[in-house]
TISE-255526 format. One record per residue (C-alpha): residue number from 0; z, x, y. Coordinates in steps of 0.25 Angstrom, whole numbers. Last residue first. Layout:
% residues N
[rec NUM,[Z,X,Y]]
...
//
This chain:
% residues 377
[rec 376,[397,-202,179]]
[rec 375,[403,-206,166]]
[rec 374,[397,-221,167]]
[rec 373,[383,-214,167]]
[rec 372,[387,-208,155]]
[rec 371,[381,-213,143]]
[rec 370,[368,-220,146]]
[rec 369,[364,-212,159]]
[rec 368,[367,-199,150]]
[rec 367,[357,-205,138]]
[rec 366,[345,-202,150]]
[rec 365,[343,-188,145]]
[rec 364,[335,-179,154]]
[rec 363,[320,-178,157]]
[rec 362,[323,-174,172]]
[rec 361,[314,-187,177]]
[rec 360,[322,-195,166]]
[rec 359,[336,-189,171]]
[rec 358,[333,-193,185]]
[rec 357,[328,-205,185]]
[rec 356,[339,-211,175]]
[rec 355,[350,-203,186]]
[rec 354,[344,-212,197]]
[rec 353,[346,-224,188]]
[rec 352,[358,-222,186]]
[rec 351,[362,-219,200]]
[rec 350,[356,-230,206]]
[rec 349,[364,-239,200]]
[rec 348,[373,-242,210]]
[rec 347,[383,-256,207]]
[rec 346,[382,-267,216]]
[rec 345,[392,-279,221]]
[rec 344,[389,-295,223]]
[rec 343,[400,-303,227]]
[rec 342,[396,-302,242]]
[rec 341,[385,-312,239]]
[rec 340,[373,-314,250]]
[rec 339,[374,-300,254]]
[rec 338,[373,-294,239]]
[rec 337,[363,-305,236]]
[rec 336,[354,-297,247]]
[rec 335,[358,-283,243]]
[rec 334,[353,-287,226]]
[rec 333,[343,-277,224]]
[rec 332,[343,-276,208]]
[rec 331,[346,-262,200]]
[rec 330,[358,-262,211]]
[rec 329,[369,-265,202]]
[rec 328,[377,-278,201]]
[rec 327,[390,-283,203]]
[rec 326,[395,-297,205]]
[rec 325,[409,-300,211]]
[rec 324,[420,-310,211]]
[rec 323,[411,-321,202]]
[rec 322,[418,-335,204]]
[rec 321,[405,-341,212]]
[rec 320,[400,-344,224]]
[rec 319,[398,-328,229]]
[rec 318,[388,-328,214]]
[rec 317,[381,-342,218]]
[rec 316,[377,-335,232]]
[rec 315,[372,-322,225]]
[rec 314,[365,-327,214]]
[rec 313,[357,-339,224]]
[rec 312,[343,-333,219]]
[rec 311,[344,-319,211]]
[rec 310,[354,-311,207]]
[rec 309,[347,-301,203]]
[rec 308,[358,-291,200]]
[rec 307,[357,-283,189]]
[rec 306,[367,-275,181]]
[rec 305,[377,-286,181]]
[rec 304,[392,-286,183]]
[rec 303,[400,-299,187]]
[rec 302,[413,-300,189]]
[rec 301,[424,-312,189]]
[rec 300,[439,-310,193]]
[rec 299,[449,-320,190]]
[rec 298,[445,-324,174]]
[rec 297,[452,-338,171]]
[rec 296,[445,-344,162]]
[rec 295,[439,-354,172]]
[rec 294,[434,-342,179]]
[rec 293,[426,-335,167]]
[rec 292,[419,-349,166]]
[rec 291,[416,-347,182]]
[rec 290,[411,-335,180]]
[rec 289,[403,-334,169]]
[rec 288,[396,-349,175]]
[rec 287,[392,-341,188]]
[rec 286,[387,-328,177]]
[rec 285,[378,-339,171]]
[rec 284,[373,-344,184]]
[rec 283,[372,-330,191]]
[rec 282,[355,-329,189]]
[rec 281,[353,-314,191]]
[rec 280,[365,-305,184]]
[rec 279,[358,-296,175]]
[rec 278,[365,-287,166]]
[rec 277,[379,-294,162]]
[rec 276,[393,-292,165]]
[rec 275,[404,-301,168]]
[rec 274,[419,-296,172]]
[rec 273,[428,-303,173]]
[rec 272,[442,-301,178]]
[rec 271,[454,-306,170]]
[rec 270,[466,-318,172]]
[rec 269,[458,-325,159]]
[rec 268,[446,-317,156]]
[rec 267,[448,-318,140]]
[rec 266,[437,-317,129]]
[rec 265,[426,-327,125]]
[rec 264,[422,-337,135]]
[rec 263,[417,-350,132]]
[rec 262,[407,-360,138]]
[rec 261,[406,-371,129]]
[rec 260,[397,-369,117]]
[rec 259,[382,-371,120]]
[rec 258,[372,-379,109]]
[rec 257,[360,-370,103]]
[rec 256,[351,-378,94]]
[rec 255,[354,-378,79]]
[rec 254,[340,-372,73]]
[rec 253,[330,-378,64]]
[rec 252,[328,-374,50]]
[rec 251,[313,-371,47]]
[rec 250,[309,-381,36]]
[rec 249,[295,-377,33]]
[rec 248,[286,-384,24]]
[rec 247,[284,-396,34]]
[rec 246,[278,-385,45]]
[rec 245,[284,-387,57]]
[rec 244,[280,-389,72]]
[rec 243,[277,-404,69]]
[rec 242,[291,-405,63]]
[rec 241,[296,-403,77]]
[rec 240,[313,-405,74]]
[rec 239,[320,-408,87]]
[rec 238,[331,-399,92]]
[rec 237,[323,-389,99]]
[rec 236,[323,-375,94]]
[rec 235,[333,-365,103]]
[rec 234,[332,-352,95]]
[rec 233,[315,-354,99]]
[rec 232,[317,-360,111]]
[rec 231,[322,-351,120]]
[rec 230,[331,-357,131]]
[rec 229,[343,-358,122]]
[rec 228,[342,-344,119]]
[rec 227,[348,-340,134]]
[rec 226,[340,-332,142]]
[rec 225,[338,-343,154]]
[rec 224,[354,-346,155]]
[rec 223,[363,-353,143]]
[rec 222,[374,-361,151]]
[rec 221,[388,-354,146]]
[rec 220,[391,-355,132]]
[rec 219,[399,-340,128]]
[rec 218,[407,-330,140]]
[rec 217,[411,-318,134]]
[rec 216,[423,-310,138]]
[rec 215,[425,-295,136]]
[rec 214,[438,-287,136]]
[rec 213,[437,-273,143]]
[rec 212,[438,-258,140]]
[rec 211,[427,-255,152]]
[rec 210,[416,-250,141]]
[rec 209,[419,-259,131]]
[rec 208,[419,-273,141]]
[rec 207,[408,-267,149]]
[rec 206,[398,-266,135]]
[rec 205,[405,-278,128]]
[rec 204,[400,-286,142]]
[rec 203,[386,-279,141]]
[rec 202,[386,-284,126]]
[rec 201,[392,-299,129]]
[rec 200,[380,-303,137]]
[rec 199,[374,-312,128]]
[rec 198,[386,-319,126]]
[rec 197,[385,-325,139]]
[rec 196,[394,-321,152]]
[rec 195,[400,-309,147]]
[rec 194,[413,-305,152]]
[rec 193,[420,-292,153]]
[rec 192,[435,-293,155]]
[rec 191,[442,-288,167]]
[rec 190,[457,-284,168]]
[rec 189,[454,-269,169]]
[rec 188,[445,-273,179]]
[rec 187,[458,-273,187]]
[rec 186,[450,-272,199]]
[rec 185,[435,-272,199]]
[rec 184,[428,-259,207]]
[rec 183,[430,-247,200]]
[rec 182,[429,-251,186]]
[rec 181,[421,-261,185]]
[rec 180,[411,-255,196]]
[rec 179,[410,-243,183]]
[rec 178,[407,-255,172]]
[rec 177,[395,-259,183]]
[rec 176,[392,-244,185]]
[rec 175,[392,-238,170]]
[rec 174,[385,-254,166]]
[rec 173,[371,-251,173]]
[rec 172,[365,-245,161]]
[rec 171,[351,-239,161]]
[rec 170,[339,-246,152]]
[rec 169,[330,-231,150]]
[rec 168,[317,-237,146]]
[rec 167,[307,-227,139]]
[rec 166,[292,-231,137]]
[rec 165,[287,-243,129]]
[rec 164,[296,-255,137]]
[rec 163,[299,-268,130]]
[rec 162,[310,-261,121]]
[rec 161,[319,-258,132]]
[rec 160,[320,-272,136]]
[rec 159,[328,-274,122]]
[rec 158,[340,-268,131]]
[rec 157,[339,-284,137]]
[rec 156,[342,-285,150]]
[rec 155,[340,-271,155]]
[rec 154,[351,-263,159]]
[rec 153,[344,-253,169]]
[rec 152,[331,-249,170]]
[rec 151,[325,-236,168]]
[rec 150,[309,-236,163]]
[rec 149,[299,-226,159]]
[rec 148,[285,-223,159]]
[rec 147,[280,-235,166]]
[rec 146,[263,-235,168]]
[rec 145,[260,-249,171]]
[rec 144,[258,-253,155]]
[rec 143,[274,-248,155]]
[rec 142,[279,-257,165]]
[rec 141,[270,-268,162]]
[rec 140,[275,-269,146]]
[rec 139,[287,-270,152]]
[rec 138,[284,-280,161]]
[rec 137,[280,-286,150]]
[rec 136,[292,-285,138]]
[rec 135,[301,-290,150]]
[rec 134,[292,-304,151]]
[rec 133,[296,-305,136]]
[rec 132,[289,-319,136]]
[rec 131,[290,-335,136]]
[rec 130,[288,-346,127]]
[rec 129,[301,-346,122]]
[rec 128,[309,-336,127]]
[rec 127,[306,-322,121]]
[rec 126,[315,-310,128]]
[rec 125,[315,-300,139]]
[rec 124,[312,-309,149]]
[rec 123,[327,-306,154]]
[rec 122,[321,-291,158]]
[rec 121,[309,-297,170]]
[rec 120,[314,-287,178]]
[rec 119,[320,-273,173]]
[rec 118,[332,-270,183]]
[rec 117,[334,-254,184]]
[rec 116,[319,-252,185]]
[rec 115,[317,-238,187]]
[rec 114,[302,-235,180]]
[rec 113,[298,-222,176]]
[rec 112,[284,-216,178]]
[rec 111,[281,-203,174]]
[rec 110,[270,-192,177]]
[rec 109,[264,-201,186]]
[rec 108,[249,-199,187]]
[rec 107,[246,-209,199]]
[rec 106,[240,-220,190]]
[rec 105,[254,-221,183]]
[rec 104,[262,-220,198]]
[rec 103,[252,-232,202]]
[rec 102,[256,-240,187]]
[rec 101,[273,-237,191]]
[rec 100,[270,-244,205]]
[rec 99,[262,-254,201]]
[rec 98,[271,-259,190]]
[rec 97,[283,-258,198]]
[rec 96,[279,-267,210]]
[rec 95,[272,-275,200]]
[rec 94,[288,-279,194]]
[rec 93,[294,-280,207]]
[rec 92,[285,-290,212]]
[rec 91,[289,-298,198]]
[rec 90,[302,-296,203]]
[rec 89,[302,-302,216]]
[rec 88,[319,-302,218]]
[rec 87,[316,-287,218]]
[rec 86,[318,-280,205]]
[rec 85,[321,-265,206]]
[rec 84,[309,-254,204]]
[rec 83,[313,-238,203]]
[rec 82,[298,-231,200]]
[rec 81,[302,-217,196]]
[rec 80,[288,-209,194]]
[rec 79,[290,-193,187]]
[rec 78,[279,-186,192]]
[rec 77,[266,-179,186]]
[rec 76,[257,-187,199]]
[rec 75,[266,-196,207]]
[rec 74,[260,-192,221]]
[rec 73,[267,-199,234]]
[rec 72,[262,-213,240]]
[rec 71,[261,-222,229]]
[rec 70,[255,-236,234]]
[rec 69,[260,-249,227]]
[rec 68,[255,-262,230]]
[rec 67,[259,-276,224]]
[rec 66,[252,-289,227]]
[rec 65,[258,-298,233]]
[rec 64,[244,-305,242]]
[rec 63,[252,-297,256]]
[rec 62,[253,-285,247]]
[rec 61,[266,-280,242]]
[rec 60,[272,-267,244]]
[rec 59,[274,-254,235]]
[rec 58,[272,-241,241]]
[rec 57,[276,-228,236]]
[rec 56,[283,-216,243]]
[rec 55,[293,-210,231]]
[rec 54,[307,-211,235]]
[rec 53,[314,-200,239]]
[rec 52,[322,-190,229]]
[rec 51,[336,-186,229]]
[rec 50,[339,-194,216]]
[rec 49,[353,-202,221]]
[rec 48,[346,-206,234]]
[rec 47,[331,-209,225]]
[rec 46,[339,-220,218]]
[rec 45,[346,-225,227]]
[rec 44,[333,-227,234]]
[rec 43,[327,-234,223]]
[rec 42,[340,-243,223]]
[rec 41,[337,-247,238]]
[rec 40,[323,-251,235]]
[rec 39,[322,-265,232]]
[rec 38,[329,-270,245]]
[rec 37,[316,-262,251]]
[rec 36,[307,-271,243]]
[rec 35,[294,-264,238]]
[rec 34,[300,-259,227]]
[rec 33,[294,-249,219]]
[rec 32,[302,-237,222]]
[rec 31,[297,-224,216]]
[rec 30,[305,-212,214]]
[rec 29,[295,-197,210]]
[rec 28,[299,-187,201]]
[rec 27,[292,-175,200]]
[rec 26,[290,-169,187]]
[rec 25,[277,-163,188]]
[rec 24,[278,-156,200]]
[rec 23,[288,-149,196]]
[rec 22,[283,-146,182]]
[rec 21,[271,-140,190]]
[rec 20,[280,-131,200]]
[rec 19,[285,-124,186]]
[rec 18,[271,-122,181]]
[rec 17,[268,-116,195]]
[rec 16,[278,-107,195]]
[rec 15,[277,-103,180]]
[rec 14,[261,-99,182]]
[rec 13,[251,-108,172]]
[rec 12,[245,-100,161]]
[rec 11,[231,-103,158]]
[rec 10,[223,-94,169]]
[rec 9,[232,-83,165]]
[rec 8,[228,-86,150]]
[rec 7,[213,-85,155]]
[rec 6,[213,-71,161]]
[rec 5,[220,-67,148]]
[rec 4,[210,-71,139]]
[rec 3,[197,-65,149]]
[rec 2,[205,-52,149]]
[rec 1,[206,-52,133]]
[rec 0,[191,-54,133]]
//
């Protein structure tokens, strides 16, 4: 009997070599691109340069009717997924592309499946207006119903965003290489003032004035754009009373309607350089308007830093007509064709952020390091 027992513990015990050559095995990682336009895939290939490792094989494509296919050519099985998706001007293409890809490496037994969105579509739908809907709560609700894991994006519109999404979101800062293009690349920037075009945007611009040791100007009453409050109706209520809608019993105070001071800036950037942040720079209207206020006022320079470029429609043409010197973006977005229609427009590299965030999630280590010292490095 004693034989018997030991015969079956050598059966049960697994030899160190091939225990080890499991773990291997198990903890693969594997890059995904799932853009199907080639414009779309030059940060993906960044990406893999900085990591030392190839692209996964996958097609995606579209079918002559539109529909979306995706086609997995390498195992995933017990590995590490990194699907890296950027917003093409198609967006809602964009968005399938992603779903089908991160639901085929699901079905195929991957071990994990994060998502490398550095632009998160669809992120200025994150709030009630009127009869609408929070079109950012959906998609994620699609992401994670499709099979995502994890997410890395990169200065999302609204922090809040995080709170959509049932598994862990890691919102990367863009800010370390815009403050460092400050710095090395704007003369005098010493004698720049940070400038928020709207009050709303006054906390990224206390951000880049605090960390550069800069003043801060805030500009107040220009033309309200599609976010604004006014356009929701219930803090703007109409100015005639409906007794129909209202009980006699009740007397609900009505609300002073919304009426716009004159455009006025708050802080000095006569005979300065400025400098206006904000996330997302697609529609240039307001920042137009930014600018020529922050002319008349006698600023002699006039930048523009956003996180995301989509600069869509005419931006690019409107943006070499006007006062702006130069806009600066990061390459979260493909933006080479606006780049050859406006000479204005410069790029930041952040592939190596996110290339780090890959990294140290599929090593298991600590990602506060990409919050504090990324600037550092």
């Amino acid at each position: 009997e004693n034989w018997k027992t030991k015969k079956v513990l050598m059966f049960c015990v697994t030899p160190p070599e091939l225990e080890t050559k499991m773990n291997i095995t198990k903890g693969g990682l594997v890059l995904f691109s799932a853009n199907s336009n080639s414009s779309c895939m030059e940060l993906s290939k960044k990406i893999a340069e900085r990591l030392g490792v190839e692209m996964g094989k996958v097609q995606v494509y579209q079918e002559p009717n539109r529909e979306t296919r995706v086609q997995i050519q390498e195992s995933v099985r017990g590995k590490d997924v990194f699907i890296i998706q950027t917003v093409s001007k198609d967006v809602n293409t964009t968005i399938m592309e992603l779903l089908i890809m991160v639901y085929a490496c699901k079905t195929s037994c991957a071990k994990s499946i994060i998502g490398v969105i550095p632009y998160f579509p669809y992120s200025k739908q994150c709030k009630m207006r009127k009869r609408g809907s929070i079109v950012s709560k959906l998609l994620a609700s699609m992401m994670c119903k499709a099979g995502l894991t994890h997410l890395i994006t990169m200065d999302l519109h609204q922090k809040e965003i995080q709170g959509f999404f049932n598994i862990p979101v890691d919102n990367l800062r863009a800010s370390p290489f815009l403050l460092q293009y400050i710095q090395e690349e704007i003369p005098d920037y010493r004698n720049a003032v940070i400038v928020a075009k709207s009050p709303a945007s006054a906390k990224r611009a206390q951000s880049f004035a605090e960390r550069l040791r800069l003043g801060i100007a805030v500009i107040h009453g220009e033309a309200q754009d599609a976010e604004s409050d006014l356009v929701d109706g219930r803090h703007s209520p109409p100015m005639v009373r409906s007794v129909a809608a209202i009980h006699p019993s009740l007397e609900i105070p009505m609300l002073i309607p919304k009426e716009k001071p004159p455009i006025t800036v708050v802080g000095d950037v006569g005979g300065r350089i400025a400098i206006i942040v904000d996330d997302i720079i697609d529609d240039v209207d307001s920042f137009l308007a930014a600018a020529e206020t922050l002319k008349e006022r006698g600023a002699y320079k006039i930048f523009v830093m956003a996180t995301h470029g989509l600069l869509s429609s005419d931006a690019p043409r409107l943006i070499e007509e006007s006062a702006i010197d130069e806009v600066v973006v990061t390459n979260t977005i493909p933006h080479e064709i606006q780049k050859l229609q406006c000479p204005k427009i410069k790029t930041v590299d952040i592939s190596m952020i996110l290339s780090e965030a890959i990294r140290r999630i599929h090593n298991g280590e600590s990602m506060s390091y990409l919050f504090r010292n990324i600037g550092l490095d």
